[in-house]
C-alpha positions in Angstrom: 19.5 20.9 14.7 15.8 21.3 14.5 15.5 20.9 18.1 18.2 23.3 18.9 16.6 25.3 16.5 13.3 24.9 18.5 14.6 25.8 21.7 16.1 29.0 20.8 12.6 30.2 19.2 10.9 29.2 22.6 14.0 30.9 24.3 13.1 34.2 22.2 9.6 33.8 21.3 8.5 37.4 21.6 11.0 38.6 19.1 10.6 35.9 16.7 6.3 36.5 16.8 7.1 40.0 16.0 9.3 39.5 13.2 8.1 36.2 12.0 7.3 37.4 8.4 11.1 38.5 7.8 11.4 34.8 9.4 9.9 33.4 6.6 11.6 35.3 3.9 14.9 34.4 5.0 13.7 31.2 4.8 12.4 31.2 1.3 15.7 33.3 0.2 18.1 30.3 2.1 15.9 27.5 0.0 15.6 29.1 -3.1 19.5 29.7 -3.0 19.8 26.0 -2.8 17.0 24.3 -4.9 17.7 26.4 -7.7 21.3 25.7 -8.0 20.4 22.2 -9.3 18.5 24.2 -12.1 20.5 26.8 -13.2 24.2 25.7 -12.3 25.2 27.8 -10.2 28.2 27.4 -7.0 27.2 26.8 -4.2 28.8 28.7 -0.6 29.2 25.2 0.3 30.2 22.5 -1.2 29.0 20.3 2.9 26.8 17.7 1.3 25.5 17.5 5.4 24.1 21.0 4.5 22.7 21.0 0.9 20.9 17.4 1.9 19.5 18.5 5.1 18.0 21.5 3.3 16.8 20.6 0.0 16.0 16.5 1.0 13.4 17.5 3.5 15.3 16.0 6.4 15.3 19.7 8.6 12.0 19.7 7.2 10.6 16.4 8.6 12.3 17.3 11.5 10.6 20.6 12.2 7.7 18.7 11.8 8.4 16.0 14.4 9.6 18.5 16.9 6.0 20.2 16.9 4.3 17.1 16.8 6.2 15.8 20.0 4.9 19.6 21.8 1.7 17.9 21.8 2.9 15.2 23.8 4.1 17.8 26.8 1.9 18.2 29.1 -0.7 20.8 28.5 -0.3 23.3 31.7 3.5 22.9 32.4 5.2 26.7 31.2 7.3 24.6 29.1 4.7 23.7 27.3 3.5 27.3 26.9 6.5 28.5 25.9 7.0 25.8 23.3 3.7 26.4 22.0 4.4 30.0 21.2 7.0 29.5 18.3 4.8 26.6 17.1 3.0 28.4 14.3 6.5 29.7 13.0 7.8 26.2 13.3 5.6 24.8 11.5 5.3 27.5 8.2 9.0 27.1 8.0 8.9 23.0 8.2 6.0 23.4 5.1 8.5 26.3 3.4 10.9 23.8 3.8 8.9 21.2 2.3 7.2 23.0 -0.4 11.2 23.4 -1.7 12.1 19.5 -1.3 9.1 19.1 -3.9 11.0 21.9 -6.3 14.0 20.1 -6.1 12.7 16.7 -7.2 10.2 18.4 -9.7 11.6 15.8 -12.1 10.8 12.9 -10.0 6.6 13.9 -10.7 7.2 13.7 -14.6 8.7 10.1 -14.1 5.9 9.3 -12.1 3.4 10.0 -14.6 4.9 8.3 -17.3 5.3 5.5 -15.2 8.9 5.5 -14.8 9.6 4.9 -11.0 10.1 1.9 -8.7 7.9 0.7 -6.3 9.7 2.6 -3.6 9.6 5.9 -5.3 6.2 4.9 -5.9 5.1 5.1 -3.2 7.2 7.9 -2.3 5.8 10.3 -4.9 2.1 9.2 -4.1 2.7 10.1 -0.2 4.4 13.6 -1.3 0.9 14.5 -3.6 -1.0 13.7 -0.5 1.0 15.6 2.0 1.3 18.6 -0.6 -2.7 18.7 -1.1 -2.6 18.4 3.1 0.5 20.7 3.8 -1.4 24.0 1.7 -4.6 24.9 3.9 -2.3 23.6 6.9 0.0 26.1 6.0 -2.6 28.7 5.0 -4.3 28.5 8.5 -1.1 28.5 10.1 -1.7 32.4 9.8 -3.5 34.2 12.5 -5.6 36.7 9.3 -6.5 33.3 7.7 -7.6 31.6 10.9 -8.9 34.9 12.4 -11.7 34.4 9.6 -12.9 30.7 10.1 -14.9 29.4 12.2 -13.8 27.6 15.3 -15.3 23.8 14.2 -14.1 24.1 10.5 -10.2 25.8 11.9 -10.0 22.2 14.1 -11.7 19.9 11.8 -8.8 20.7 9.4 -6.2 20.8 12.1 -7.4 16.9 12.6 -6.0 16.4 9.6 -2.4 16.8 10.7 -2.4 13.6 11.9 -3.0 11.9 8.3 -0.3 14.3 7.7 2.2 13.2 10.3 1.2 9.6 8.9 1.9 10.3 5.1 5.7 11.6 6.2 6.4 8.4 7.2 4.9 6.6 4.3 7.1 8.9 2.3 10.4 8.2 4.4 9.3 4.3 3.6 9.1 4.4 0.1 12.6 6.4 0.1 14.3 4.2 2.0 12.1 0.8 2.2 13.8 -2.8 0.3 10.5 -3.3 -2.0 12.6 -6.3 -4.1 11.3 -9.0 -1.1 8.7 -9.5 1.2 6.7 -7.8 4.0 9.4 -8.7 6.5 12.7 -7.3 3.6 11.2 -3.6 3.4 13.5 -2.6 6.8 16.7 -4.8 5.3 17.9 -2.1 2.4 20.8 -0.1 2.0 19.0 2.5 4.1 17.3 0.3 6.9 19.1 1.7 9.8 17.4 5.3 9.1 13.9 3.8 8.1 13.9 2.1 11.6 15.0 5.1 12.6 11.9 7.0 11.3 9.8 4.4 12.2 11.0 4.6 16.1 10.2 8.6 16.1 6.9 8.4 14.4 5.7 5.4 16.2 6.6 6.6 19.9 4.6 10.1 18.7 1.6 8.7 18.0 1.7 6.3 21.2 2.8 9.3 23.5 -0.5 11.4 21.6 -2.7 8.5 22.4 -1.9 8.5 25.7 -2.0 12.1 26.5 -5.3 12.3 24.6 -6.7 9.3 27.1 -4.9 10.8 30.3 -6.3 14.6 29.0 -10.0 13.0 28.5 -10.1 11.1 32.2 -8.8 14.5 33.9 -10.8 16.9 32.2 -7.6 18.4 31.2 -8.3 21.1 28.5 -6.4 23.6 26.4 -4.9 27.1 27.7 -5.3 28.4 24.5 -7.9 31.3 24.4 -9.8 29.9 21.4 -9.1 26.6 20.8 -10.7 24.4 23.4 -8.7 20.7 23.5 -6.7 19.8 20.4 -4.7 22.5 20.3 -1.3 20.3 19.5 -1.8 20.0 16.3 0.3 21.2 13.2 0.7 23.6 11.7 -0.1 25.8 15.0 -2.3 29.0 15.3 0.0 32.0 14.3 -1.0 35.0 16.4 
Protein backbone atom coordinates (compact mmCIF):
# COMPACT_ATOMS: atom_id res chain seq x y z
CA UNK A 1 0.00 0.00 0.00
CA UNK A 2 2.67 2.49 0.80
CA UNK A 3 4.22 1.91 -2.45
CA UNK A 4 0.99 2.28 -4.29
CA UNK A 5 0.58 5.11 -2.24
CA UNK A 6 3.98 6.43 -3.36
CA UNK A 7 3.43 6.13 -6.90
CA UNK A 8 0.30 7.96 -7.07
CA UNK A 9 2.02 11.08 -5.18
CA UNK A 10 4.95 10.85 -7.84
CA UNK A 11 2.10 10.38 -10.46
CA UNK A 12 0.48 13.75 -9.13
CA UNK A 13 3.21 15.53 -7.47
CA UNK A 14 2.29 19.03 -8.44
CA UNK A 15 -1.07 18.93 -6.84
CA UNK A 16 -0.06 17.09 -3.81
CA UNK A 17 3.09 20.01 -3.23
CA UNK A 18 0.47 22.52 -3.53
CA UNK A 19 -1.96 21.15 -1.14
CA UNK A 20 0.43 19.25 0.99
CA UNK A 21 -0.76 21.04 4.32
CA UNK A 22 -4.44 19.86 3.84
CA UNK A 23 -2.36 16.45 3.15
CA UNK A 24 -1.26 16.49 6.45
CA UNK A 25 -4.42 17.36 8.19
CA UNK A 26 -6.24 14.61 6.78
CA UNK A 27 -3.67 12.68 8.05
CA UNK A 28 -3.73 13.81 11.61
CA UNK A 29 -7.75 13.76 11.45
CA UNK A 30 -7.56 9.71 9.92
CA UNK A 31 -5.04 8.91 13.05
CA UNK A 32 -6.51 10.68 15.61
CA UNK A 33 -9.86 8.93 14.63
CA UNK A 34 -8.17 5.72 15.27
CA UNK A 35 -5.70 6.12 18.28
CA UNK A 36 -8.15 7.70 20.30
CA UNK A 37 -10.77 5.17 20.02
CA UNK A 38 -8.69 2.94 22.33
CA UNK A 39 -9.00 5.93 24.88
CA UNK A 40 -12.27 7.03 24.84
CA UNK A 41 -14.43 3.89 23.51
CA UNK A 42 -15.67 4.89 20.84
CA UNK A 43 -16.84 2.51 17.30
CA UNK A 44 -14.92 2.37 14.98
CA UNK A 45 -16.10 2.66 10.85
CA UNK A 46 -14.32 -0.55 10.75
CA UNK A 47 -14.21 -3.20 12.61
CA UNK A 48 -10.87 -4.72 9.51
CA UNK A 49 -8.27 -5.48 12.14
CA UNK A 50 -5.87 -5.22 8.49
CA UNK A 51 -6.87 -1.50 8.78
CA UNK A 52 -6.83 -0.38 12.45
CA UNK A 53 -3.17 -2.39 12.75
CA UNK A 54 -1.67 -1.03 9.71
CA UNK A 55 -2.59 2.49 10.94
CA UNK A 56 -2.14 2.67 14.55
CA UNK A 57 0.97 -0.29 14.84
CA UNK A 58 3.20 1.78 12.68
CA UNK A 59 3.34 -0.82 9.99
CA UNK A 60 2.11 1.98 6.93
CA UNK A 61 4.31 3.99 8.89
CA UNK A 62 7.63 1.93 8.68
CA UNK A 63 6.63 1.47 5.39
CA UNK A 64 6.50 5.04 4.21
CA UNK A 65 9.70 5.19 5.59
CA UNK A 66 11.29 2.32 3.73
CA UNK A 67 9.78 3.40 0.43
CA UNK A 68 11.79 6.87 0.72
CA UNK A 69 14.76 5.26 1.94
CA UNK A 70 14.85 2.88 -1.14
CA UNK A 71 14.50 6.51 -3.51
CA UNK A 72 17.94 6.89 -2.46
CA UNK A 73 18.95 3.80 -3.89
CA UNK A 74 17.51 5.03 -7.63
CA UNK A 75 19.80 6.40 -9.52
CA UNK A 76 20.37 10.05 -9.08
CA UNK A 77 19.70 11.51 -12.86
CA UNK A 78 17.06 8.99 -14.15
CA UNK A 79 13.36 11.23 -14.22
CA UNK A 80 12.15 8.55 -12.20
CA UNK A 81 14.16 9.47 -9.68
CA UNK A 82 13.16 13.07 -9.98
CA UNK A 83 9.83 12.47 -9.90
CA UNK A 84 10.02 10.21 -6.90
CA UNK A 85 11.98 12.69 -5.16
CA UNK A 86 9.31 15.42 -5.42
CA UNK A 87 6.64 13.82 -3.09
CA UNK A 88 9.55 12.75 -0.81
CA UNK A 89 9.15 15.55 1.73
CA UNK A 90 5.28 14.69 2.04
CA UNK A 91 6.17 11.06 2.37
CA UNK A 92 8.17 11.37 4.85
CA UNK A 93 5.91 14.10 7.37
CA UNK A 94 3.16 11.63 6.89
CA UNK A 95 5.38 8.37 7.73
CA UNK A 96 6.61 10.67 11.14
CA UNK A 97 2.64 11.75 11.56
CA UNK A 98 2.07 8.35 11.33
CA UNK A 99 4.62 7.47 13.81
CA UNK A 100 4.15 10.18 16.23
CA UNK A 101 0.34 8.37 16.63
CA UNK A 102 1.77 4.64 17.02
CA UNK A 103 3.68 6.21 20.13
CA UNK A 104 -0.04 7.72 21.38
CA UNK A 105 -1.53 4.52 21.06
CA UNK A 106 0.98 2.54 23.15
CA UNK A 107 1.34 5.57 25.62
CA UNK A 108 0.84 2.87 28.31
CA UNK A 109 3.67 0.80 27.14
CA UNK A 110 6.29 4.06 28.36
CA UNK A 111 4.73 3.97 32.07
CA UNK A 112 5.55 0.10 32.11
CA UNK A 113 8.75 0.82 31.01
CA UNK A 114 9.66 3.10 33.67
CA UNK A 115 8.55 1.09 36.35
CA UNK A 116 10.30 -1.62 35.05
CA UNK A 117 7.53 -3.70 33.91
CA UNK A 118 8.43 -5.00 30.32
CA UNK A 119 10.31 -7.88 28.77
CA UNK A 120 13.41 -7.92 27.30
CA UNK A 121 11.78 -7.59 23.84
CA UNK A 122 9.65 -4.65 24.68
CA UNK A 123 12.68 -3.51 26.16
CA UNK A 124 14.28 -3.05 23.73
CA UNK A 125 11.38 -1.99 21.79
CA UNK A 126 10.52 1.02 23.93
CA UNK A 127 14.27 2.15 24.20
CA UNK A 128 14.47 2.14 20.09
CA UNK A 129 11.00 4.11 19.99
CA UNK A 130 12.61 7.09 22.64
CA UNK A 131 15.55 7.18 20.31
CA UNK A 132 13.74 7.38 17.06
CA UNK A 133 11.10 9.89 18.70
CA UNK A 134 14.14 12.32 19.89
CA UNK A 135 15.43 11.56 16.03
CA UNK A 136 12.01 11.69 14.17
CA UNK A 137 11.21 15.69 15.68
CA UNK A 138 13.96 17.96 14.06
CA UNK A 139 13.71 15.28 11.04
CA UNK A 140 10.30 16.20 10.76
CA UNK A 141 10.70 19.89 11.61
CA UNK A 142 13.25 20.35 8.71
CA UNK A 143 11.17 18.40 6.51
CA UNK A 144 9.48 21.88 5.93
CA UNK A 145 10.84 24.12 3.31
CA UNK A 146 10.30 27.68 6.16
CA UNK A 147 12.27 25.52 8.71
CA UNK A 148 15.00 24.43 6.25
CA UNK A 149 14.84 27.75 4.28
CA UNK A 150 16.44 29.17 7.59
CA UNK A 151 19.42 26.83 8.32
CA UNK A 152 22.41 26.68 7.08
CA UNK A 153 23.31 24.27 4.27
CA UNK A 154 26.17 22.10 6.58
CA UNK A 155 24.00 22.04 9.82
CA UNK A 156 20.39 21.12 7.29
CA UNK A 157 22.75 17.85 6.00
CA UNK A 158 24.56 17.10 9.18
CA UNK A 159 21.20 16.37 10.62
CA UNK A 160 19.85 14.74 7.52
CA UNK A 161 22.96 12.15 8.25
CA UNK A 162 21.19 11.24 11.01
CA UNK A 163 18.39 9.44 9.16
CA UNK A 164 20.48 6.73 8.80
CA UNK A 165 20.72 5.99 12.72
CA UNK A 166 17.14 6.52 12.20
CA UNK A 167 16.49 3.95 9.55
CA UNK A 168 18.69 1.71 11.96
CA UNK A 169 16.63 2.26 15.24
CA UNK A 170 13.23 1.06 13.13
CA UNK A 171 14.69 -2.05 12.85
CA UNK A 172 15.89 -2.38 16.35
CA UNK A 173 12.36 -1.65 17.17
CA UNK A 174 10.77 -4.25 14.77
CA UNK A 175 13.44 -6.72 16.69
CA UNK A 176 12.49 -6.21 20.05
CA UNK A 177 8.64 -6.53 18.82
CA UNK A 178 8.94 -9.53 17.21
CA UNK A 179 12.53 -11.05 18.30
CA UNK A 180 12.42 -14.73 20.71
CA UNK A 181 14.72 -13.06 23.62
CA UNK A 182 13.87 -16.52 25.92
CA UNK A 183 17.23 -18.29 24.01
CA UNK A 184 20.26 -17.42 22.50
CA UNK A 185 21.84 -15.19 19.80
CA UNK A 186 20.89 -17.71 17.16
CA UNK A 187 16.67 -18.16 18.88
CA UNK A 188 15.93 -14.27 18.46
CA UNK A 189 14.55 -15.07 14.53
CA UNK A 190 12.65 -18.50 15.86
CA UNK A 191 9.49 -16.74 17.75
CA UNK A 192 5.97 -16.64 17.00
CA UNK A 193 6.71 -13.79 14.73
CA UNK A 194 10.04 -14.85 13.01
CA UNK A 195 8.78 -14.97 9.51
CA UNK A 196 8.01 -11.07 9.68
CA UNK A 197 11.30 -10.15 11.66
CA UNK A 198 13.22 -11.91 8.69
CA UNK A 199 11.15 -10.15 6.87
CA UNK A 200 12.20 -6.72 8.19
CA UNK A 201 15.50 -7.77 8.42
CA UNK A 202 15.62 -8.69 4.46
CA UNK A 203 14.15 -4.94 3.60
CA UNK A 204 16.43 -3.10 5.87
CA UNK A 205 19.51 -5.03 5.15
CA UNK A 206 19.22 -4.87 1.21
CA UNK A 207 18.63 -0.79 1.84
CA UNK A 208 21.66 -0.17 3.43
CA UNK A 209 23.76 -2.47 0.97
CA UNK A 210 22.02 -0.90 -2.17
CA UNK A 211 22.97 2.91 -0.29
CA UNK A 212 26.50 1.64 0.22
CA UNK A 213 26.85 0.93 -3.08
CA UNK A 214 25.28 3.84 -4.75
CA UNK A 215 27.32 6.02 -2.38
CA UNK A 216 30.70 4.15 -3.70
CA UNK A 217 29.41 4.03 -7.46
CA UNK A 218 28.16 8.06 -6.97
CA UNK A 219 31.77 8.89 -5.34
CA UNK A 220 34.03 7.04 -8.31
CA UNK A 221 31.76 8.88 -11.01
CA UNK A 222 31.58 12.17 -9.65
CA UNK A 223 27.92 11.64 -9.72
CA UNK A 224 26.22 14.57 -7.64
CA UNK A 225 22.85 15.78 -6.70
CA UNK A 226 20.18 17.60 -9.07
CA UNK A 227 18.91 19.20 -6.25
CA UNK A 228 19.47 23.08 -6.36
CA UNK A 229 20.76 23.34 -2.78
CA UNK A 230 21.76 20.22 -1.60
CA UNK A 231 24.95 19.16 -3.15
CA UNK A 232 25.24 14.95 -2.75
CA UNK A 233 23.26 13.34 0.01
CA UNK A 234 20.16 14.47 -0.90
CA UNK A 235 18.36 10.85 -0.32
CA UNK A 236 18.00 11.20 2.90
CA UNK A 237 14.76 11.24 5.20
CA UNK A 238 12.67 13.15 5.83
CA UNK A 239 13.19 15.06 2.41
CA UNK A 240 13.38 18.91 1.70
CA UNK A 241 9.77 20.16 1.51
CA UNK A 242 9.61 23.03 -1.11
Amino acid sequence: MAVVLAILMAIANKPVRKYRVVLYVIVVIIEAYFVFSKYFEYDLITDNRQITSMLTMGILSEALFAVVAYMGCLPSNHWITKRFKSVRAELSVMGCIMGFAQMIYYANSFVQFFNGELSTGRTIACIATLVLLCLMIPLMLTSFYCVRANMKQSSWKKLQKTSYIFYFMLWVHILGLYGNFNGGLTDIFSGKHGETLECYTVIWGVYFILRFCKFLYDRHKGVKSDDGIIQDDDDLVPARGD
